[in-house]
C-alpha positions as CSV (number, residue, x, y, z in Angstrom):
1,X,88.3,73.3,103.6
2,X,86.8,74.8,106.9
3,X,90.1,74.8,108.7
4,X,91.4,76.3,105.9
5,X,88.8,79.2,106.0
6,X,89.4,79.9,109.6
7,X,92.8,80.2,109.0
8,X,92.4,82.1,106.4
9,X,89.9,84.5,109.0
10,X,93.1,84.6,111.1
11,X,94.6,86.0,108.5
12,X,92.5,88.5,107.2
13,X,91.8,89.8,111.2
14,X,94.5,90.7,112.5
15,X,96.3,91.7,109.2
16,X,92.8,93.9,108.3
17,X,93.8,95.6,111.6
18,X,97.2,96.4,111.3
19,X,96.3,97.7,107.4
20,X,93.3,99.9,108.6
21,X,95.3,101.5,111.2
22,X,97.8,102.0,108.8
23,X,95.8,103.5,106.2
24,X,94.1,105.8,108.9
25,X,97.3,107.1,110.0
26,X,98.7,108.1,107.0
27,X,95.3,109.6,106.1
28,X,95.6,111.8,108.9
29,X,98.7,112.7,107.9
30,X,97.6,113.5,104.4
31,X,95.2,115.7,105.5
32,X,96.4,117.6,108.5
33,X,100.0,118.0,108.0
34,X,101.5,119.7,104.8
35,X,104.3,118.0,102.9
36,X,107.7,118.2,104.9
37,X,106.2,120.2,107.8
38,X,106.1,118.4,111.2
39,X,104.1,118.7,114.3
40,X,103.6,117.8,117.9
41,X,100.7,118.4,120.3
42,X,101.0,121.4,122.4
43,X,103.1,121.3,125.0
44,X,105.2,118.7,123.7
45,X,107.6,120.6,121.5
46,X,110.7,120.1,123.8
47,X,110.0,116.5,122.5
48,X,110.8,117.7,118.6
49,X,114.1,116.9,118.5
50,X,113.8,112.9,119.2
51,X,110.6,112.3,118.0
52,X,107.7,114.0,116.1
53,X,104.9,113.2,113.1
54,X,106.1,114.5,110.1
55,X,104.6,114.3,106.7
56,X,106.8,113.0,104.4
57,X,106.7,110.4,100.8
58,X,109.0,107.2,100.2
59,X,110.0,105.6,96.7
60,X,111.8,103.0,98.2
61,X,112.0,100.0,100.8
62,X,110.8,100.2,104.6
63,X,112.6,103.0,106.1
64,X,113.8,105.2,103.3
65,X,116.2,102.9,102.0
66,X,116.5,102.2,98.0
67,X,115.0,105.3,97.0
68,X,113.4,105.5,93.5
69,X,113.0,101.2,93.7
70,X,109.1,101.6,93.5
71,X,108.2,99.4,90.9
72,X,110.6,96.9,92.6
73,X,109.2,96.9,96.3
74,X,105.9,97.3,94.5
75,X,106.6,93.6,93.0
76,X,108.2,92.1,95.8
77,X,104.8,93.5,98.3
78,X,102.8,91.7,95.7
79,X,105.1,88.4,95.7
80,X,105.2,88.4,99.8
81,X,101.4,88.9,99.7
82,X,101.1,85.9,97.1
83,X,104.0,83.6,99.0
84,X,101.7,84.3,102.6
85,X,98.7,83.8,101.1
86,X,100.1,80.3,100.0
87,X,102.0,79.0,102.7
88,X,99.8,80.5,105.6
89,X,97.2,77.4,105.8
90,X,100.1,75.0,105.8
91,X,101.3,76.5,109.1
92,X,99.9,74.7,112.0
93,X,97.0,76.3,114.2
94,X,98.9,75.6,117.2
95,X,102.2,77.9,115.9
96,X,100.8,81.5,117.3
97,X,104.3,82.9,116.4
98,X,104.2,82.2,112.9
99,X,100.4,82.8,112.2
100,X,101.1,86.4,113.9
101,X,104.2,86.8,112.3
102,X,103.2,86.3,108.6
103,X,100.0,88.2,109.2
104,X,101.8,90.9,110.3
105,X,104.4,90.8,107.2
106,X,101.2,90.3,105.0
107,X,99.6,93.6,106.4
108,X,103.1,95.7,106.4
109,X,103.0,94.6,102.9
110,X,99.8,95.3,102.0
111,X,99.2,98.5,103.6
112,X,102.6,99.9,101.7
113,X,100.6,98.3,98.5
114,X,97.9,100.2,99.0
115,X,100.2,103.7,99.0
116,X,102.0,103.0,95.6
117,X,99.0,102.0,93.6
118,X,97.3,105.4,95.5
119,X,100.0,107.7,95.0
120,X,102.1,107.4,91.8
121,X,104.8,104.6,93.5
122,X,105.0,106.7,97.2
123,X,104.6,105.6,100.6
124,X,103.4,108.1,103.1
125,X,106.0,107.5,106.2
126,X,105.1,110.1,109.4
127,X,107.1,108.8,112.4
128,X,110.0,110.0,112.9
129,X,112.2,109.2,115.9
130,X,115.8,111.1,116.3
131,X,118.0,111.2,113.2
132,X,116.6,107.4,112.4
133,X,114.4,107.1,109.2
134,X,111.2,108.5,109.1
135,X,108.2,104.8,108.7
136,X,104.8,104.8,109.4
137,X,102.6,101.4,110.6
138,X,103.3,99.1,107.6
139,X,107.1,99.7,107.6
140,X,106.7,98.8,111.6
141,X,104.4,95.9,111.3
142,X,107.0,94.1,108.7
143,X,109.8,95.2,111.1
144,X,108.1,93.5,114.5
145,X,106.6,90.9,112.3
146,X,110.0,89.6,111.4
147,X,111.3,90.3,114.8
148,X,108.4,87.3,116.1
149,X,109.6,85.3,113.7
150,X,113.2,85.5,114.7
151,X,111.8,85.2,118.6
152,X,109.3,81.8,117.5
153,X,112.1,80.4,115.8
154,X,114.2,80.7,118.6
155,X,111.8,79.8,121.1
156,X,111.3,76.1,119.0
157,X,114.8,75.4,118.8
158,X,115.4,75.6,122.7
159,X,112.6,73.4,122.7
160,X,113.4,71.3,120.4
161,X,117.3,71.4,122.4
162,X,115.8,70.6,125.3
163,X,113.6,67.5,124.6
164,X,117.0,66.4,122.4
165,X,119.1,66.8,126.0
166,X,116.3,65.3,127.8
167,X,115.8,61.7,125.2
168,X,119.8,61.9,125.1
169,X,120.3,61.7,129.4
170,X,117.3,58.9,129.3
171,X,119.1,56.6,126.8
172,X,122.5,56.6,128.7
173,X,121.0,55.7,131.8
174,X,121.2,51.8,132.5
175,X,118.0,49.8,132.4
176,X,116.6,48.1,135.9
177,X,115.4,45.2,133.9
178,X,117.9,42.1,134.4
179,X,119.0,40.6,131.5
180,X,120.6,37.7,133.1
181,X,117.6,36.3,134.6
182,X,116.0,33.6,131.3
């Protein structure tokens, strides 16, 4: 039950992290920036056309996709949330990748969550790079979340290729022992 508790704490850290920045960002937002408008710190508008903070509201999936889906991604946040929250003891302490990679899928979801239920099924999404979609923190926590899971995953299988090549070279090497001798 302890181990389960700190790795629940785990958890909880660094996904209470990621969802308080989150929440604090689009707060900002909220409050400084009206609806549609976008700004820049002075001296910095030659910047505007590849990347500024813009206020803007999302009904659908990470990165404006799916528009008008709400009640959907609303569900599927809660399922991920739920599917985390049970498989995330069951991962071992030593896998850093996947601990930090479900945390930071759990807070992604969360933190997007948190918007619907606020505001009437709409994410507040502020960062806006080029002509890619506008996100804010929860949309890029899921996104580098599943990135470190792609990268553990990867990581373990060239391991796991390697210790494979390595047992494979050490059985087809002949033994020094003499069977000959009784």
């Amino acid at each position: 039950m302890k181990n389960k508790l700190s790795s629940y704490l785990f958890l909880f850290s660094i996904a209470g992290v990621i969802v308080a920045l989150d929440q604090w960002t689009k707060w900002l937002v909220r409050t400084n920036i009206p609806f549609a408008e976008a700004w820049l710190p002075k001296g910095l508008d030659w910047l505007m056309p590849y990347a500024r903070i813009v206020h803007w509201q999302n009904s659908g999936a990470a990165f404006g996709l799916f528009q008008n889906g709400s009640l959907i991604f609303g569900t599927l946040a809660v399922v991920v949330i739920f599917v985390i929250l049970y498989y995330y003891p069951q991962v071992e302490a030593h896998d850093w990748g996947m601990r930090v990679a479900m945390a930071m899928q759990f807070a992604g979801a969360a933190g997007n969550l948190i918007d619907r239920i606020l505001f009437h099924g709409k994410v507040t999404d502020f960062i806006s790079v080029s002509t890619f979609a506008v996100f804010n923190v929860a949309d890029a926590s899921i996104t580098l979340g599943v990135g470190v899971l792609m990268l553990d995953v990867w990581l373990k299988d060239r391991r796991e290729k390697k210790i494979s090549d390595q047992s494979s070279v050490t059985s087809d090497q002949p033994s020094n022992v003499d069977s000959s001798v009784s």
